[in-house]
C-alpha positions, 0 to 999 in steps of 0.5 A: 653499295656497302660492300666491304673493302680490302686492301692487299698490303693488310692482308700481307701486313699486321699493321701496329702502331709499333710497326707493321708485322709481316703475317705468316703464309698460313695466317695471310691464306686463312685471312684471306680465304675469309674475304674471298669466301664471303659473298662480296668483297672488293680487293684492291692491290697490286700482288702478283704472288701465287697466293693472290690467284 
């Protein structure tokens, strides 16, 4: 189907090899409204936070 898929923890989380850093509310929305905002998208997880709705 080539739709391009995304993980919620990767949305929450800048992963590094060093170590995952947690992304700041700004950053984690803007990132987010990103994928949402294009015209297709599957997004997998298990958030139930404001900013998933």
């Amino acid at each position: 189907m080539n739709i391009p898929y995304y993980e919620l923890d990767h949305v929450v989380w800048k992963r590094h090899d060093a170590g995952d850093i947690r992304r700041k509310e700004g950053e984690r929305d803007k990132y987010l409204g990103g994928i949402v905002g294009s015209s297709t998208w599957i997004i997998e997880g298990a958030h139930t936070h404001k900013w998933v709705e």
